[in-house]
N, C-alpha and C positions, 0 to 999 in steps of 0.2 A: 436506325438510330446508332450514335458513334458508342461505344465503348468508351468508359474514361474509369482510367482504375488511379489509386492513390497512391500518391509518391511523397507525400509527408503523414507525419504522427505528429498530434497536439496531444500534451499529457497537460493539464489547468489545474491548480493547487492551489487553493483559496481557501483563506482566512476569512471568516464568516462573523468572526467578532469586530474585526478590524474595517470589513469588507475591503481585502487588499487578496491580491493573486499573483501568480507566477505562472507562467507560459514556458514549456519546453517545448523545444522543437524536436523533432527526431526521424528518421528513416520510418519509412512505411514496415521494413519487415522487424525494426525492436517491439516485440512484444509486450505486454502490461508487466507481464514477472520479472523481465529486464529494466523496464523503467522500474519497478517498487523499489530500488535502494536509494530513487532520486531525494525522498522525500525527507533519508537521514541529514540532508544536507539542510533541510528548510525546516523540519518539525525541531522544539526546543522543549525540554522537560515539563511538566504542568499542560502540554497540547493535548488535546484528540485527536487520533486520525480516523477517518472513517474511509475503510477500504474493500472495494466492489471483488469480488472474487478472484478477477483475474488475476489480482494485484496479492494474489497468497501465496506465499514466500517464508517458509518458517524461519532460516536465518536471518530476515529484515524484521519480523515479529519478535524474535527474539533480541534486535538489538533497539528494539522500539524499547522492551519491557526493561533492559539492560539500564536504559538513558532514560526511564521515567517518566517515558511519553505514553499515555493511555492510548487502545485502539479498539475501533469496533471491524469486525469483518464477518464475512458470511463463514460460516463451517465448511469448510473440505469436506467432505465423505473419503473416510480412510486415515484420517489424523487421528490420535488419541492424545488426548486433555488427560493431565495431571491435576490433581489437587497440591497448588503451592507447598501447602503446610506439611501434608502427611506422603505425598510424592504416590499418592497411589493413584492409579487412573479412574478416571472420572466416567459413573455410566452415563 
């Protein structure tokens, strides 16, 4: 049986309220943590984003929370959460 290994990346970013999407194209070897800034370009203040592990990125998390975009994601193991208000970490 032949080998066939992959030479494009599809990153799909769809709007669920609207049922509309975006299609990136990209190189096989850009990573998910390489594509996560893509999304600053498309999310808008009042969005969710809901983002799969790979896609953890604490500078793009922080410029989500920056612009007022909500987001859900999986927890890191090794990250430490703050409490916004009192800035102490969170057990």
């Amino acid at each position: 049986m032949a080998r066939i290994n992959a030479s494009l990346k599809i990153q799909w970013i769809a709007d669920l309220k609207t049922v509309r999407g975006a299609c990136l194209l990209s190189g096989f070897t850009r990573n998910d943590q390489a594509a996560a800034p893509d999304i600053l370009e498309i999310a808008r203040p009042g969005d969710l984003v809901l983002r799969d592990l790979g896609y953890f990125t604490v500078a793009v998390l922080a410029k989500l929370a920056r612009q007022k975009i909500a987001f859900l994601t999986r927890y890191r193991h090794g990250i430490t959460l703050y409490d916004p208000v009192s800035g102490q970490p969170l057990d």
